[in-house]
C-alpha positions in Angstrom: -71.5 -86.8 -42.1 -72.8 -83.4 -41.0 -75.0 -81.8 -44.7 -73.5 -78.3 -44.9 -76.8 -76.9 -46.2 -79.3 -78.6 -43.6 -82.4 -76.7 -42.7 -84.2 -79.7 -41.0 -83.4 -79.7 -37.7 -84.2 -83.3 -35.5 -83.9 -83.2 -31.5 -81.2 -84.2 -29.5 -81.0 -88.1 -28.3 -83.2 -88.9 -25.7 -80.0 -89.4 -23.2 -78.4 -85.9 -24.7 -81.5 -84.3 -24.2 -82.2 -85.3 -20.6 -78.5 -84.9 -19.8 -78.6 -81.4 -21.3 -82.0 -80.3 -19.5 -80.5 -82.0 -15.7 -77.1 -80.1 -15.8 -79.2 -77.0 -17.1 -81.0 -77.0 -13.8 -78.7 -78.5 -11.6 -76.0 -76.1 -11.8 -78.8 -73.6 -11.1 -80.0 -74.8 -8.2 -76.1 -75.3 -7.2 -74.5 -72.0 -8.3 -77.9 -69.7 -7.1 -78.5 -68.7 -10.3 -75.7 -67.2 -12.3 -73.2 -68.1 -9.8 -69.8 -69.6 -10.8 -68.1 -71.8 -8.7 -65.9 -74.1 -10.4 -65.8 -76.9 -7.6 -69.1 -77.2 -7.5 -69.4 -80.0 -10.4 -66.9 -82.0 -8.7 -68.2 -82.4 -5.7 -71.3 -82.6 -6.2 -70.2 -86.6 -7.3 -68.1 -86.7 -4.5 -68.5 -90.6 -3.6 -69.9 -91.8 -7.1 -67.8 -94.4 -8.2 -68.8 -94.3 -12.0 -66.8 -96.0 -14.6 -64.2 -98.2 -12.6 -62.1 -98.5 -16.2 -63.0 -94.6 -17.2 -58.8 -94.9 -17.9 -58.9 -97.3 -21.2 -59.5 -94.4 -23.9 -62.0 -94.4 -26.6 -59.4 -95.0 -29.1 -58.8 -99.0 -27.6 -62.3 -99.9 -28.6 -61.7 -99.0 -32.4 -62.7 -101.7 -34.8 -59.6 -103.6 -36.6 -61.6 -104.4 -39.5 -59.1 -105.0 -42.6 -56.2 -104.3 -41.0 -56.3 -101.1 -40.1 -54.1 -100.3 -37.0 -53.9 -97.4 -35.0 -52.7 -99.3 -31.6 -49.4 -99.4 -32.4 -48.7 -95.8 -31.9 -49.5 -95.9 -28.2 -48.7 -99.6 -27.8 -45.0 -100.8 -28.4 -41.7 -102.2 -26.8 -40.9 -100.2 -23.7 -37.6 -98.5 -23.8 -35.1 -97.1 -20.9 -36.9 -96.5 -17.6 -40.5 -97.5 -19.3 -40.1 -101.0 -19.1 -43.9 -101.9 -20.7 -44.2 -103.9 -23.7 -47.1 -103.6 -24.5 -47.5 -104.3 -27.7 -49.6 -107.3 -27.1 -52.6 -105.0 -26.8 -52.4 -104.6 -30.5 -53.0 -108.4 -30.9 -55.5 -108.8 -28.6 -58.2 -106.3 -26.2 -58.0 -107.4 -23.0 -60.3 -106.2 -21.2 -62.0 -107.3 -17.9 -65.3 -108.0 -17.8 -66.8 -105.0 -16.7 -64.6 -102.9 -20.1 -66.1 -104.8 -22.9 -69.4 -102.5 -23.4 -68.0 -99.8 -24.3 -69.0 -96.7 -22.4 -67.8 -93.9 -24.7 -71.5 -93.6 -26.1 -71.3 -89.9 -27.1 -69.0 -91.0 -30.2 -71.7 -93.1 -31.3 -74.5 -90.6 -31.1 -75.2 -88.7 -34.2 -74.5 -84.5 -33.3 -75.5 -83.6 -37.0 -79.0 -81.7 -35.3 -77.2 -80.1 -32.5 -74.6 -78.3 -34.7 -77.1 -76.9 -37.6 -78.6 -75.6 -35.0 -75.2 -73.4 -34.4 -74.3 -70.9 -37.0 -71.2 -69.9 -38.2 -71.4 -66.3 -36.1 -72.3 -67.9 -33.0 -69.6 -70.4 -32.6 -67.1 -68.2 -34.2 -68.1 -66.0 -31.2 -68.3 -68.8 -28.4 -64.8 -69.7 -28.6 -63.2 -66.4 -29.0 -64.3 -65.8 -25.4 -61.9 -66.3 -22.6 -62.9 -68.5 -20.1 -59.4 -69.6 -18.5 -59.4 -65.4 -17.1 -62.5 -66.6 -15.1 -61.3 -69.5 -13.7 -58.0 -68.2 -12.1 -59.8 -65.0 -10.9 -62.5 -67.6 -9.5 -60.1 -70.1 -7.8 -57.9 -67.4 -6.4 -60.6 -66.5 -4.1 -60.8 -69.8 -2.8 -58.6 -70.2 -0.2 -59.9 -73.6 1.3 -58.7 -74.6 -2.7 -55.5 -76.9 -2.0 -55.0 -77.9 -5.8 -53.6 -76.0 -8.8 -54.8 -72.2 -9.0 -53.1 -71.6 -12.7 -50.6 -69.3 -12.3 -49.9 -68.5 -15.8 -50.9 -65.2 -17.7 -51.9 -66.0 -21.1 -53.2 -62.3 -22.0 -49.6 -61.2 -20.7 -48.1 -63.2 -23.8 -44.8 -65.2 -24.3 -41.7 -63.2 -25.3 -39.1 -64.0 -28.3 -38.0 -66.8 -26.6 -41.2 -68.6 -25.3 -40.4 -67.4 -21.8 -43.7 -65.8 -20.0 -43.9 -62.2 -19.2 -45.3 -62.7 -16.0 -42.5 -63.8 -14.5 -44.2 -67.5 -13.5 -41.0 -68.9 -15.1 -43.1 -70.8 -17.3 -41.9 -71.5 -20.8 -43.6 -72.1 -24.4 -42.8 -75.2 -25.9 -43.5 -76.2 -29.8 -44.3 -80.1 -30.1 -45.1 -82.3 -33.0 -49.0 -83.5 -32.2 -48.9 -86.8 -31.3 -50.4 -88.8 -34.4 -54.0 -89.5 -35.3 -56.6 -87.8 -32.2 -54.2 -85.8 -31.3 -54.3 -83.6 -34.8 -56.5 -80.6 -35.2 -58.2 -82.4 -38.0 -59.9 -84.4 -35.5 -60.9 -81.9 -33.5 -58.9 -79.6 -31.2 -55.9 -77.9 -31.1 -53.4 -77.5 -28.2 -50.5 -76.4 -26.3 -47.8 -76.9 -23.6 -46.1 -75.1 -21.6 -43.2 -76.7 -18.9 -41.8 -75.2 -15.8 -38.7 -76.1 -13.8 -38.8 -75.0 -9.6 -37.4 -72.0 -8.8 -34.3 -73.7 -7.7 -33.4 -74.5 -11.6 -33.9 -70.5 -12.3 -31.1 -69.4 -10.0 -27.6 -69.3 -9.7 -25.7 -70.7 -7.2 -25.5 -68.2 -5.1 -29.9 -67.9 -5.0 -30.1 -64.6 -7.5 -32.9 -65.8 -10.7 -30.9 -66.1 -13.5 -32.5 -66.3 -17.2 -28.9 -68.1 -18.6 -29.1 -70.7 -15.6 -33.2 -71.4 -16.6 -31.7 -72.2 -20.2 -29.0 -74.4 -19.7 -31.2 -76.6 -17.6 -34.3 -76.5 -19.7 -31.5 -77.8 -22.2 -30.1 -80.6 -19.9 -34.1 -81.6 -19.7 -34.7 -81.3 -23.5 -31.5 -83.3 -24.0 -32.5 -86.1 -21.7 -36.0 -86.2 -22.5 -36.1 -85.9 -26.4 -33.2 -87.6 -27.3 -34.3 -90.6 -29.0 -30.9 -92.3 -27.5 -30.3 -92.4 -24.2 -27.5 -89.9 -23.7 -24.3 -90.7 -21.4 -24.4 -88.6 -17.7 -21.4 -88.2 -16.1 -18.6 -89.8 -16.7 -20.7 -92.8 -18.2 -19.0 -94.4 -20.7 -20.0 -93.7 -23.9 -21.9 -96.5 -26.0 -19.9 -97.9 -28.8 -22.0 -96.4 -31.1 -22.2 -92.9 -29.3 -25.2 -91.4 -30.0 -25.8 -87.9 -32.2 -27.0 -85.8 -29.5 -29.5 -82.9 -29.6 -29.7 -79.8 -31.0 -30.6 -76.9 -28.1 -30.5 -73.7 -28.3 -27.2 -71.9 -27.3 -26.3 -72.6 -23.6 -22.7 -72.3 -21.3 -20.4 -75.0 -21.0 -19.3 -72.9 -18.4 -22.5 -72.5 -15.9 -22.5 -76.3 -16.3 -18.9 -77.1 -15.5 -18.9 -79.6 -18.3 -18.3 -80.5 -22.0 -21.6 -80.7 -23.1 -20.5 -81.2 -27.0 -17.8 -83.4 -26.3 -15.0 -81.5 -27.8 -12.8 -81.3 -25.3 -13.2 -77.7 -24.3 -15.6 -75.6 -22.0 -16.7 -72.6 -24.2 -19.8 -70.0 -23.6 -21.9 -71.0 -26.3 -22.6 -74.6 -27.6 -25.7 -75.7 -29.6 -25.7 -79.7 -29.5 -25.4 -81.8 -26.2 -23.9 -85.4 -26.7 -23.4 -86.0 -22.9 -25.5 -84.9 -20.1 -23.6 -83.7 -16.6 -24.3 -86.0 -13.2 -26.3 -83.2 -12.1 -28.1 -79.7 -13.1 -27.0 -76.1 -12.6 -27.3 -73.1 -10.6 -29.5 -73.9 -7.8 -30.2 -77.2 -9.1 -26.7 -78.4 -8.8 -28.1 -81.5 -6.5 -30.5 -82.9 -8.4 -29.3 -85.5 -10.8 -29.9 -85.3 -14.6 -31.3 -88.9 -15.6 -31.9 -89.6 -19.2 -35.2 -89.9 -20.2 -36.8 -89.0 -16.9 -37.8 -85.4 -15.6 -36.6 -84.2 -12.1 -38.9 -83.7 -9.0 -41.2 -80.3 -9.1 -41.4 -80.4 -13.2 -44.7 -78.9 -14.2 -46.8 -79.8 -17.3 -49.8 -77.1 -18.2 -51.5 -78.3 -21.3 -55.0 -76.4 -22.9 -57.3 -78.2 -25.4 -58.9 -76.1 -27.2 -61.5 -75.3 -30.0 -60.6 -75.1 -33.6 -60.6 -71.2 -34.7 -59.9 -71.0 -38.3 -59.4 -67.7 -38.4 -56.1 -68.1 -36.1 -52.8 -69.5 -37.9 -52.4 -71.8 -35.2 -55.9 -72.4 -34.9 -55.8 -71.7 -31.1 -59.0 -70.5 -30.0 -59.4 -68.5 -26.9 -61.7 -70.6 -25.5 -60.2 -74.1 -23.4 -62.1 -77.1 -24.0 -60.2 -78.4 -20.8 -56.9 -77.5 -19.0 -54.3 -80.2 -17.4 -51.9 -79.7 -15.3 -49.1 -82.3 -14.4 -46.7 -82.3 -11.7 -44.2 -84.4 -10.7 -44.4 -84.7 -6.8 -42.1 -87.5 -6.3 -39.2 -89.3 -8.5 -38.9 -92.9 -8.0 -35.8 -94.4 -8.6 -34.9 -97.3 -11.2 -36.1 -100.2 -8.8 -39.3 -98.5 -7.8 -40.2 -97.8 -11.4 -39.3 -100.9 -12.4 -41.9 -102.4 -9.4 -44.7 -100.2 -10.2 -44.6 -101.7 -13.7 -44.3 -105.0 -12.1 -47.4 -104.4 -9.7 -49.8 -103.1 -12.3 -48.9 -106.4 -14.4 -50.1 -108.3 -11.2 -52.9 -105.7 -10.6 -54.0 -106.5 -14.0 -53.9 -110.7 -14.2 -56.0 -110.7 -11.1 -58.7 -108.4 -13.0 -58.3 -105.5 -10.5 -59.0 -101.7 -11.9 -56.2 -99.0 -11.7 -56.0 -97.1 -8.7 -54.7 -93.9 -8.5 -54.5 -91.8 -5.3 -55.7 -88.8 -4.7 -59.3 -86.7 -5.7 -60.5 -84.3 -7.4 -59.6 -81.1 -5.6 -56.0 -82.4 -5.9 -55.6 -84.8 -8.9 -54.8 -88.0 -9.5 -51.4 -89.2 -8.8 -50.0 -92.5 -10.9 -47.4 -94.9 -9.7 -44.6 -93.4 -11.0 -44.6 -89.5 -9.1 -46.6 -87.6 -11.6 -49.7 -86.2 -10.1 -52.6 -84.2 -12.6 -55.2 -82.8 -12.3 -57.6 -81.1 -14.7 -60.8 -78.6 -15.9 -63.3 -78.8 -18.3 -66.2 -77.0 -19.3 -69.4 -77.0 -17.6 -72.7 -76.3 -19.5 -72.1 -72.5 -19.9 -68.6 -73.1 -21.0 -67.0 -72.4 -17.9 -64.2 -74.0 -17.1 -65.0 -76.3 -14.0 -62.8 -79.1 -12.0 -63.3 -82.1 -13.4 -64.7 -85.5 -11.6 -63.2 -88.1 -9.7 -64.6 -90.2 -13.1 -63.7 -87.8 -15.8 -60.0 -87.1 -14.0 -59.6 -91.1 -14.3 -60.1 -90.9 -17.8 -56.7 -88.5 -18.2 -54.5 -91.7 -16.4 -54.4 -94.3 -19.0 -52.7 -92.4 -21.5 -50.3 -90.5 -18.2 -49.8 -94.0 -17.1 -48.6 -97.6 -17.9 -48.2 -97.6 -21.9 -45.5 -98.6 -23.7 -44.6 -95.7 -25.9 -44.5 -92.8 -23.5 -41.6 -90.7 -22.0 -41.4 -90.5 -18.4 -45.6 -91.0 -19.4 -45.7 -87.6 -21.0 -45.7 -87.2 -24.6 -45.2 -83.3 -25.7 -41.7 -82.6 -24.7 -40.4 -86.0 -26.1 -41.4 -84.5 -29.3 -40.5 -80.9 -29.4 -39.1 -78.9 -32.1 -34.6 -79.0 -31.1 -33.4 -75.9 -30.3 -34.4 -72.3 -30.2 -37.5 -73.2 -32.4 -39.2 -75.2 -30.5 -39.2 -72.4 -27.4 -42.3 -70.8 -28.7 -45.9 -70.7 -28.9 -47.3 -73.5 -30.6 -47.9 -73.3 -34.7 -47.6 -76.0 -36.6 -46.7 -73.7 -40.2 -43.1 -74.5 -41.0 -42.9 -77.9 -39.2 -41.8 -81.0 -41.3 -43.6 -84.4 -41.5 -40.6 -85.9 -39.3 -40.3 -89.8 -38.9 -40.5 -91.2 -35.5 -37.4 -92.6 -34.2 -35.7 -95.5 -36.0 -38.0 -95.0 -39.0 -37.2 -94.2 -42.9 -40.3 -92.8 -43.6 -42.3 -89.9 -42.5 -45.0 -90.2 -39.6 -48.3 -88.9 -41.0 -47.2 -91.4 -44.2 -46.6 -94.3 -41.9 -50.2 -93.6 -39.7 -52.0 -93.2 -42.7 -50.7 -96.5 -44.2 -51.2 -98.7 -41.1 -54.7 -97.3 -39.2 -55.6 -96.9 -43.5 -57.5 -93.6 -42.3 -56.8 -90.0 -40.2 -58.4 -91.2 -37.4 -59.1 -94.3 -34.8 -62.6 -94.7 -36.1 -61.6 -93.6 -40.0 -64.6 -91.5 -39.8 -62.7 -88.4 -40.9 -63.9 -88.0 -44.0 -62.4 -84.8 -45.4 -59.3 -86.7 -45.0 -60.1 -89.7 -46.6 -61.1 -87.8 -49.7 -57.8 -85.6 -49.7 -55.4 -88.6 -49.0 -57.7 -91.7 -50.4 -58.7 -91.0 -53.5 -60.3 -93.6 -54.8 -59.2 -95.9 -51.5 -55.8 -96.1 -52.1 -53.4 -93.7 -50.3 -51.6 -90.7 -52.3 -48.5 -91.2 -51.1 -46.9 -88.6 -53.2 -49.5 -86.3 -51.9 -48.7 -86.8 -48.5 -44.8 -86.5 -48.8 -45.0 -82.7 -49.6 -45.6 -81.9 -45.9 -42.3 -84.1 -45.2 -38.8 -83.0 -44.9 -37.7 -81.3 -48.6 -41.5 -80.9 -49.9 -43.2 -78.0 -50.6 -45.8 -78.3 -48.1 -45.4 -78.6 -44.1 -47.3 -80.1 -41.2 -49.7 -77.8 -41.2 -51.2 -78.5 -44.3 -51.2 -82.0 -43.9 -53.4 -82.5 -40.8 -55.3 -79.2 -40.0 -58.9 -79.2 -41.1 -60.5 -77.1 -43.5 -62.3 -73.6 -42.1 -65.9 -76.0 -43.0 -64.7 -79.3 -40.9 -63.1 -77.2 -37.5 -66.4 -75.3 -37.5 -68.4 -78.1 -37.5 -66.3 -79.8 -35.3 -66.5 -76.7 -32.9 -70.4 -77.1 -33.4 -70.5 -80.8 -32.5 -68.4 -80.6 -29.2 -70.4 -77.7 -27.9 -73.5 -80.0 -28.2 -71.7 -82.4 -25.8 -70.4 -79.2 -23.7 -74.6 -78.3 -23.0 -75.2 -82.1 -22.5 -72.3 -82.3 -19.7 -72.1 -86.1 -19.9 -68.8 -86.5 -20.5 -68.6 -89.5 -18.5 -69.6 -91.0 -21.7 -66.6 -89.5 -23.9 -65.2 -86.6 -25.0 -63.9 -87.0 -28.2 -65.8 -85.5 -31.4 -66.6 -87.2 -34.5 -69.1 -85.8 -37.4 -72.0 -88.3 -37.4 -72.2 -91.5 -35.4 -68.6 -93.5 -35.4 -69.0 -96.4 -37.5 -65.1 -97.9 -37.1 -65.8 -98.4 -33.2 -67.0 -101.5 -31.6 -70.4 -100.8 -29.3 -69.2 -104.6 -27.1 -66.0 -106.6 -27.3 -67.4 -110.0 -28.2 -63.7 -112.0 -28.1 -60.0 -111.2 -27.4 -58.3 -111.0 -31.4 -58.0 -108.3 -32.7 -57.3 -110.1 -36.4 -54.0 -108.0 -37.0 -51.6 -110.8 -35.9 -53.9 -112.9 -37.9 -53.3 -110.1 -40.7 -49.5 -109.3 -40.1 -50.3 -106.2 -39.5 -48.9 -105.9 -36.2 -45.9 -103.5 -35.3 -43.0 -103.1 -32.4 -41.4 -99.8 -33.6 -44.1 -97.3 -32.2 -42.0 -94.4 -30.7 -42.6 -91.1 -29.0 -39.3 -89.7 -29.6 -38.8 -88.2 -33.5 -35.9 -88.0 -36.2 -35.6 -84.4 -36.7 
């Protein structure tokens, strides 16, 4: 762990070092000086190959030791279109030959030197710059450009109902943070915004219609986050016929059918229980399927530093910026193949694929093509590598617990509000999906930490005492406690600005081929080689099929 009150200050690594001192001067020599061109980065490594397994995340190489198991979140039974059971992956690693050194080095390098050598006033002044400003100004005058420019105005803000004020039709979206990485405890916070084509913003007759863009943001949310599979069309309903979701208030009328199920069209319902054949307005010929998103939905997601001086803890400054779309929507039988090929891709010990480069993204089997930016040495956001891009597709595609392999709209806040800016103050410690008992409870019971590496060690000592979890402690944040979300995984002002500290130290070294997670001092809960296959939680019953994206709210 990082000493709060360190004067002694000890060099970078050898490899940080040298990486820091090369990107330094390279970018120089590549920019002219104090040039900024954000494409430079990425193709400059046109052509290097690099990691050929960059897509298996840091988190898979987390030692099991004792029990503890945070696999099971990502790795489960596959439900509805996602056919991948996966859940194997929590018995045993798997890995070719060429995976089993692990190559996310950074999280075993000790960043204690680096970030005393940061104070307080100058990080707190580093992230509270804008750099996302820069980049659209930068790759708006780049014609030749043929990937995402980002078209959303964050300085023009989000009105009362999450919509943008720029008119880019983009819309806000609250989420639950997927468990253990993925809270700000563990070193960034983020947030989501989704966008339907301009088709699903209009009426039927062409005119842009705000009451048209909600009832089929609805039909999405509805097919999406439902943890059941709703009925479309005149399906049948299942014998058990499933709760719905809560949405905000949307026309039964604009969509020509009973959305509630009560036998009545009326201008104002606030729970769908059956999804129409198709969407509205414009839309009305594109089919609604459950638990997949249409052709042309967009993604934009920004990661960002930890500012503790925000209530959400958003900082201006992006760590990175992804953006997903989804170019193509395969139907049931080619979905159902591309599973079947990447099983067979897999057995004969071939690395993914993914079309696509840089300057476009990466596109995965099943239609959804990303592409994303990251800082460079300055903390500029640049475009990232063909490498570092291939390190966004394992989680975006094959594995078993993800939604159409997205995560953040599977778990937003129902209704009206979960149509804003991300915060997570007021949200409840919701279990996932088929569970009794609340999700932070049930990941801190089965990984027995806050984290993949349970290196976090202000949470140990808040939730641990002792070593044994405080159950009773943890149940405030959930539904009917005093507490919310919030308190439960955000880190205290100390712990975010070290964290800040730490990941700038990587930002200078720009070798984020070798990871980009952030852990204060050198993890000790993550295996450096994979010597054999077990992971010793069959062995230890600690094994579990009931990881789920989708939430009980």
């Amino acid at each position: 762990m990082i000493s709060v009150g360190a004067r002694r200050e000890r060099p970078l690594s050898v490899p940080l070092a040298i990486a820091a001192i090369s990107a330094v001067l390279a970018t120089a020599a590549r920019c002219g000086g104090g040039g900024y061109d954000p494409l430079a980065a990425a193709a400059a490594r046109a052509g290097h190959a690099g990691n050929p397994e960059a897509s298996i995340p840091p988190m898979c190489y987390a030692a099991t030791a004792g029990g503890a198991n945070g696999c099971w979140t990502c790795h489960t039974i596959g439900r509805g279109p996602n056919t991948l059971a996966d859940h194997d992956l929590q018995r045993a690693y798997s890995f070719s030959d060429a995976a089993r050194k692990n190559p996310w080095t950074n999280l075993l390098e000790d960043l204690s030197a680096p970030a005393a050598r940061t104070s307080d006033a100058e990080i707190l002044e580093y992230i509270r710059e804008d750099n996302y400003a820069p980049l659209r100004e930068a790759l708006a005058a780049r014609p030749d450009y043929p990937g995402y420019v980002p078209d959303l105005d964050l300085e023009a803000g989000f009105d009362d109902e999450g919509f943008a004020r720029d008119g880019s039709g983009f819309r806000a979206v609250r989420y639950k943070p997927f468990p253990g990485s993925f809270w700000p405890t563990n070193g960034s916070a983020g947030d989501v915004f989704v966008r339907l084509p301009a088709a699903f913003r209009e009426d039927a007759s062409g005119a842009p219609s705000r009451e048209v863009y909600k009832l089929n943001l609805a039909l999405l949310e509805a097919a999406i986050a439902s943890p059941s599979p709703l009925p479309v069309g005149g399906a049948a309903p299942p014998a058990e016929a499933p709760a719905g979701r809560e949405v905000e208030p949307v026309s039964e009328l604009l969509a020509g059918f009973d959305l509630d199920g009560d036998g009545a069209l009326e201008p104002a319902v606030t729970r769908i229980v059956r999804l129409p054949a198709r969407y509205a307005g414009g839309a009305a010929g594109v089919p609604v399927r459950a638990w997949l998103y249409p052709r042309g939905a967009e993604l934009l997601h920004s990661v960002r530093y930890l500012d503790p001086d925000r209530p959400a803890l958003l900082s201006a400054r992006m760590k990175e910026l992804r953006y997903a779309r989804k170019v193509e929507a395969p139907d049931d039988w080619a979905i159902a193949r591309a599973y079947e090929r990447e099983a067979e891709e897999k057995a004969e010990g071939q690395p993914p694929f993914h079309a696509g480069g840089p300057e476009v993204g990466l596109r995965n089997a099943f239609g959804w093509q990303i592409q994303a930016f990251i800082e460079d040495e300055r903390g500029r956001l640049r475009l990232q590598t063909a490498e570092e891009h291939r390190a966004c597709m394992g989680c975006h595609g094959a594995v078993g617990v993800t939604v159409d392999h997205t995560f953040s709209l599977a778990r937003k806040v129902p209704g009206a509000a979960g149509w804003r800016h991300q915060d997570l103050r007021g949200m409840p410690d919701v279990p996932q999906a088929g569970h009794a008992e609340p999700e932070v409870l049930t990941y801190l019971r089965r990984a027995r930490a806050a984290d993949d590496y349970r290196g976090n060690a202000e949470m140990l000592a808040r939730f641990f005492p002792g070593g044994a979890l405080d159950e009773a402690e943890v149940r405030r944040g959930a539904p009917g406690g005093d507490r919310d979300l919030a308190y439960l995984v955000a880190p205290s002002r100390e712990r975010a600005l070290l964290l800040d500290k730490a990941y700038r130290a990587l930002v200078r070294a720009q070798r984020f081929e070798a990871g980009r997670d952030v852990v204060l001092g050198p993890a000790a809960g993550i295996l450096r080689v994979v010597e054999g296959e077990s992971t010793g939680l069959a062995e230890a019953e600690r094994v579990y099929l009931d990881g789920r994206a989708h939430l009980a709210w």
